[in-house]
C-alpha positions in Angstrom: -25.9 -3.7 -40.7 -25.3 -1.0 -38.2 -27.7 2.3 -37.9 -24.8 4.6 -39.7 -25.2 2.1 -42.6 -28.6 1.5 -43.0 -29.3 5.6 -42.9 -26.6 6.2 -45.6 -28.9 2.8 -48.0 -31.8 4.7 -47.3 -30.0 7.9 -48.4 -28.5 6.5 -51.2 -32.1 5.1 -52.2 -34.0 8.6 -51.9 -31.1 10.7 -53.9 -32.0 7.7 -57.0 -35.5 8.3 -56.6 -34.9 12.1 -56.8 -31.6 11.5 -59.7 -34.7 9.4 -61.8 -37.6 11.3 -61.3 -39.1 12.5 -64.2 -40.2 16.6 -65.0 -43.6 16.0 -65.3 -46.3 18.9 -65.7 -48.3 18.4 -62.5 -47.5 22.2 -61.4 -47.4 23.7 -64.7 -51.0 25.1 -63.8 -48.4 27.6 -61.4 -45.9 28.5 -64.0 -46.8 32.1 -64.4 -48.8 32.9 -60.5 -46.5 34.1 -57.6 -46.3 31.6 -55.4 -45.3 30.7 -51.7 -44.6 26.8 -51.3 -44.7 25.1 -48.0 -41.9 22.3 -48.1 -42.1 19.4 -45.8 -45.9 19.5 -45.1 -46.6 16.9 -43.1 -49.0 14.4 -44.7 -47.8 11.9 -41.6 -49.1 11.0 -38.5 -47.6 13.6 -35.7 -50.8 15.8 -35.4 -48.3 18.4 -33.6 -46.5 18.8 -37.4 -49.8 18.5 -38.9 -50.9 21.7 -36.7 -47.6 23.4 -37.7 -48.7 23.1 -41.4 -51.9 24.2 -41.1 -51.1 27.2 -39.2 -47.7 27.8 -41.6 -50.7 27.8 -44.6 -53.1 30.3 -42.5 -50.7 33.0 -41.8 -48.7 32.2 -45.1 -52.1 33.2 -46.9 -53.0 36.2 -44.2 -49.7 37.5 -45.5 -49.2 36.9 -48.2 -52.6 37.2 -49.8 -51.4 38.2 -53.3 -49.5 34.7 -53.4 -50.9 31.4 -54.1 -50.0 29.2 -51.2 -48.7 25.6 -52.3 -48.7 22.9 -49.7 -45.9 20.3 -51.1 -46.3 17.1 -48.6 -43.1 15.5 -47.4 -43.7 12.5 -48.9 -43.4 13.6 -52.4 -39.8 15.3 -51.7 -38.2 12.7 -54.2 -40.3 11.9 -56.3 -42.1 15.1 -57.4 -39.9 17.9 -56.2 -38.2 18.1 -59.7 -41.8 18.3 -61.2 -42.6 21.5 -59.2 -39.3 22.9 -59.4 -40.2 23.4 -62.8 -42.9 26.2 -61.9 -41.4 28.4 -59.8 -39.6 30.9 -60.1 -37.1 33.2 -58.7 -39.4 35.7 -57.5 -41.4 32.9 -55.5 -41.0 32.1 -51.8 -39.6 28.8 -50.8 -40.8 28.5 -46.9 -40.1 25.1 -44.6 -42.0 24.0 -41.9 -40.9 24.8 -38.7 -40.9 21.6 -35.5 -38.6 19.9 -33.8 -37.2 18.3 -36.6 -33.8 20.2 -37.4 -30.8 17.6 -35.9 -29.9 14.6 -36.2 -32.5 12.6 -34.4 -35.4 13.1 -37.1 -32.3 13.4 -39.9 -34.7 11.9 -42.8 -36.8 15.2 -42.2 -33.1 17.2 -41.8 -32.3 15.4 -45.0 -35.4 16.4 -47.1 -34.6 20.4 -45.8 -31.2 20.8 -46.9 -32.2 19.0 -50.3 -34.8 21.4 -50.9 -32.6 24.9 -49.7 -30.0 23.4 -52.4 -32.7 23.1 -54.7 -33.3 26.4 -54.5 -30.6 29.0 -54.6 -32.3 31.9 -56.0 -35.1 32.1 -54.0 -35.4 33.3 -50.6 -36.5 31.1 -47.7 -37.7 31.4 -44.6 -37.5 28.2 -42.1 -40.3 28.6 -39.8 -39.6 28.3 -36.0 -37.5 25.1 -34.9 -36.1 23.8 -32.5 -32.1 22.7 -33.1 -31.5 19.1 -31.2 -27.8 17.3 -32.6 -26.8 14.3 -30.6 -23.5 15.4 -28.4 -21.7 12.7 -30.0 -19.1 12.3 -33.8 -22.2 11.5 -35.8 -24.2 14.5 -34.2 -21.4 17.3 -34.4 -20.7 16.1 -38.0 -24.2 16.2 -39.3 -24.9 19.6 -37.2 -21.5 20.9 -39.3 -22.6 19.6 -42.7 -26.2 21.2 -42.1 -25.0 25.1 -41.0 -22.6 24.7 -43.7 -25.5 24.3 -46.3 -27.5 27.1 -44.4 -24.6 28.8 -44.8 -23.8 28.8 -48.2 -27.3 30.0 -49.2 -27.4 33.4 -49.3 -30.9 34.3 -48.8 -32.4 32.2 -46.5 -34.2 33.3 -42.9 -34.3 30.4 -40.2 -36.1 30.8 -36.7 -36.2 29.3 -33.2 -38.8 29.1 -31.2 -36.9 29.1 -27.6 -33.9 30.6 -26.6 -31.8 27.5 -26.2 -32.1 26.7 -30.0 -31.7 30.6 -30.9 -28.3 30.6 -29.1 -27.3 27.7 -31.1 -27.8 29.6 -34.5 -26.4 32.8 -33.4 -23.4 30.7 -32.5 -23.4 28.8 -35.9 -25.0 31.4 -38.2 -24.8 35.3 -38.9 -27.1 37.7 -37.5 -29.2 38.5 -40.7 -29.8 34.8 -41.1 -31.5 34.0 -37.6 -34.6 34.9 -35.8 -36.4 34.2 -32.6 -40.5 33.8 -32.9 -43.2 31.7 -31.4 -44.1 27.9 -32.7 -46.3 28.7 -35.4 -49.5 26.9 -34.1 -49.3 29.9 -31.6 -50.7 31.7 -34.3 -54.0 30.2 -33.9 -56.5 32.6 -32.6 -59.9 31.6 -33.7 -60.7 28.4 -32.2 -63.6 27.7 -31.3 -63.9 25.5 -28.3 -66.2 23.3 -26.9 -69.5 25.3 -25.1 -70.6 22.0 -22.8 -68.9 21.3 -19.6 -65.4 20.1 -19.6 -65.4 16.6 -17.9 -62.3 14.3 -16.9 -58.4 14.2 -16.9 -56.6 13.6 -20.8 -53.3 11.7 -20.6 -51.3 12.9 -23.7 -47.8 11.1 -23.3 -44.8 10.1 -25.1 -43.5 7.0 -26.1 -40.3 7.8 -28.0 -36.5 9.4 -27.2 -38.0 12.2 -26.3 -39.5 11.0 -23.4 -37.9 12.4 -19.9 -40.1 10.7 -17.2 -39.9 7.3 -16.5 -42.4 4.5 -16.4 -42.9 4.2 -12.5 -43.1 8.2 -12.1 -46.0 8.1 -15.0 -47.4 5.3 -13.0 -47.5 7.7 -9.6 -49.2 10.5 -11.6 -51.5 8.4 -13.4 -53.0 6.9 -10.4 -52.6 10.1 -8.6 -55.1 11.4 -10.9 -57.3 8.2 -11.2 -58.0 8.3 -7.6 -59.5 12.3 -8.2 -60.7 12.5 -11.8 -62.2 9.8 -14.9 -59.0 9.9 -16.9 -58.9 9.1 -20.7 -55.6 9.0 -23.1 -54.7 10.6 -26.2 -51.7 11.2 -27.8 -50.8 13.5 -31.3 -49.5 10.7 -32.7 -51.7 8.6 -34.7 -50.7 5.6 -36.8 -51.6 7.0 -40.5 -49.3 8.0 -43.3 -49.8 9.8 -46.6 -52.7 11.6 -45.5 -55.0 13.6 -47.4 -55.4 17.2 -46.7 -58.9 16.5 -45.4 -58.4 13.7 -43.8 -55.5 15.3 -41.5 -57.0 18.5 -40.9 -60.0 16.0 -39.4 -57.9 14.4 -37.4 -56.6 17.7 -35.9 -60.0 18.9 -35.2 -60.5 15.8 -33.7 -58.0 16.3 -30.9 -58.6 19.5 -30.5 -62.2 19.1 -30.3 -60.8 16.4 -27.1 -58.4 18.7 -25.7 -61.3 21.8 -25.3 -63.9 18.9 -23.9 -61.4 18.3 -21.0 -61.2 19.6 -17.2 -57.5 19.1 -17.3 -55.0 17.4 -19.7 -51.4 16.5 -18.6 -48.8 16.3 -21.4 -45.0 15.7 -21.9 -45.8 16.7 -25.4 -45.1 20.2 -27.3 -48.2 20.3 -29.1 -50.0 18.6 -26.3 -49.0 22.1 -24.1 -49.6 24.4 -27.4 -53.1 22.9 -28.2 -54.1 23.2 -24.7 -53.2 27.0 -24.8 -54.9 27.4 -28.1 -58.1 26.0 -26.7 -58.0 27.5 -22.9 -57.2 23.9 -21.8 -56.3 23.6 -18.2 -53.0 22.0 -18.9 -50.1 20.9 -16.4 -46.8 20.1 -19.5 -43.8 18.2 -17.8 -40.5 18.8 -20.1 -39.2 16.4 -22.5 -35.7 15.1 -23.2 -34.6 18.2 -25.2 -36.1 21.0 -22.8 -38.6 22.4 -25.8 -41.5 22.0 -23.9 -39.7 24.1 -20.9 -38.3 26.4 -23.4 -41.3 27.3 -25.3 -43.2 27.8 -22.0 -40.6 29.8 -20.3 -40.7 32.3 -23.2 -44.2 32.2 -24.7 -46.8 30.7 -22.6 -45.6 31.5 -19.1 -47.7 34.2 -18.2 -51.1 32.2 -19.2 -52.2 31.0 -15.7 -54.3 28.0 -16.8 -50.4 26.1 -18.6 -48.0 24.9 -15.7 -44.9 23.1 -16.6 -43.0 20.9 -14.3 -39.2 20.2 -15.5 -37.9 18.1 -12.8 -40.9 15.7 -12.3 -41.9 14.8 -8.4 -45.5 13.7 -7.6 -45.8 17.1 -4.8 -45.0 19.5 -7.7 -48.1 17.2 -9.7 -50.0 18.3 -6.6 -49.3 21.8 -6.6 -49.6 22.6 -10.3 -53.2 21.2 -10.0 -54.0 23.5 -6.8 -53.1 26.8 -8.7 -55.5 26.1 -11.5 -58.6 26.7 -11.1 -60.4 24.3 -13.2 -63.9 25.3 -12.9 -63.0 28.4 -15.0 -63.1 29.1 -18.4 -60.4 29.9 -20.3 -59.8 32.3 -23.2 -56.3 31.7 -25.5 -54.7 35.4 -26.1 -54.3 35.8 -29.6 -51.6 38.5 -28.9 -48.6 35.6 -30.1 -49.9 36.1 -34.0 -49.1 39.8 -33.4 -45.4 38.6 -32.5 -45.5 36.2 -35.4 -46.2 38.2 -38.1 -43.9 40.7 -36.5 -41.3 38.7 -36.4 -41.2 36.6 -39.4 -43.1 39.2 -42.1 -42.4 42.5 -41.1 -38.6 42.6 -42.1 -39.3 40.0 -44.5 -41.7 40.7 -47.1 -41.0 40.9 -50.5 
């Protein structure tokens, strides 16, 4: 069975399990409260999506503080989304978890967001920051086709970007009053709380997936490079768990960034790796991924903090020279000033 064939069983599979699923009352407790539901929480194990739902819950409740907030885990899309659809209403806020996740390379995620905007055609939504990655190829221009079609058609719906390569791909695809341009929510963290004692050591935080853009023997080079300077530990925002519990994800998160701020240095090919180093005034030097996200995101947001450097086209001299410009005996304070631009952005023009 080919890959085409085996998505379109699992497809076939999910829309049963949604077609069969029964109204039950779990919600019904949120019949008659406004509410703002977060579709898609991750209750998996990329801690970077984890981090985008918890900071999608804080600022959803910072503005919306009228509202009860609903986190609605990905993993019940079919099989409880009927149950919840039952108590909400029109005046409610349907809002989707922003990520990397809108294309055709993470198209069970893709899948789950177009079920839930057709789910929902009263309501507005509001897509959080994304970033837009279809394959080149027939299958990706025909699922990136069938997806702006369904944005599209609904005619209340806000989706954002969070770098300039993705934006230009909606304002190509979508109308004006549809689109937006904002920071990755996690940059909406401003009250961390870091680590007090002295940051020791180097933290490895690489990929192992299509996204990855360097190749074995270059992480080999840097790796030793750094071994020969610095003790060097590894840690990556992936972690092998599924269906999480609330508390048992946001422990996790804490977790890593508790590593992250304990750290003299961490060197990541990973979003999130880059974005929790800024959160917690991690020394970080980010090298760019397959899709240019991490490049984009720095370029526009995270540029002008001295202590992130990003290296797109990886040689061991510009290793070298990132490390020289930061100055890792000092300590490092994250400027909250990208919440300003994210409630700007995303609530001002948008608020009920």
């Amino acid at each position: 069975m080919n890959i085409i064939s085996k998505k379109n069983e699992i497809r076939i599979k999910q829309l049963m399990k949604y077609t069969f699923s029964t109204k039950k009352d779990t919600y019904i407790h949120y019949k008659n409260k406004k509410k703002v539901i977060i579709f898609l929480a991750a209750d998996y194990g990329n801690l970077g999506d984890v981090a985008i739902t918890y900071a999608q819950k804080k600022i959803l409740k910072e503005n919306y503080n009228e509202y009860e907030v609903i986190e609605f885990p990905i993993s019940k899309t079919f099989s409880e989304l009927k149950s919840l659809k039952k108590s909400i209403n029109k005046e409610d806020i349907v809002t989707i978890v922003g990520g990397g996740n809108m294309g055709n390379m993470y198209d069970d995620i893709e899948y789950c967001r177009q079920l839930v905007i057709k789910q929902f055609p009263n309501n507005k939504i509001i897509s959080f920051p994304q970033t837009i990655d279809y394959s080149k190829d027939q299958e990706g221009c025909n699922r990136q086709k069938k997806a702006f079609k369904i944005y599209n058609n609904h005619s209340n719906i806000k989706i954002f970007a969070r770098e300039e390569m993705s934006y230009e791909i909606l304002k190509k695809y979508l109308p004006e009053n549809k689109i937006g341009l904002a920071p990755d929510v996690v940059l909406g963290i401003d009250n961390f709380k870091g680590s007090i004692g002295k940051r020791k050591g180097v933290t490895f935080c690489l990929r192992n997936d299509n996204e990855k853009k360097i190749n074995n023997e270059d992480q080999k080079k840097i790796v030793d490079y750094i071994k020969g300077l610095y003790d060097i530990k590894f840690y990556d925002t992936h972690i092998p768990f599924n269906n999480m519990s609330m508390e048992t994800k946001y422990s996790e998160l804490n977790k890593i960034w508790k590593k992250f701020s304990e750290s003299e240095l961490v060197i990541t090919d990973r979003l999130h790796g880059m974005i929790f180093c800024a959160i917690t005034g991690t020394p970080c030097i980010a090298i760019n991924n397959s899709n240019g996200k991490v490049q984009g995101v720095f370029n526009l947001w995270l540029k002008e903090l001295d202590y992130i450097k990003c290296i797109n086209n990886f040689n061991l001299l510009n290793v070298q020279k990132s490390l020289s410009d930061i100055d890792l005996n000092k300590r490092y304070v994250f400027n909250g000033n990208l919440k300003n631009i994210l409630n700007d952005k995303i609530f001002l023009n948008n608020k009920i």
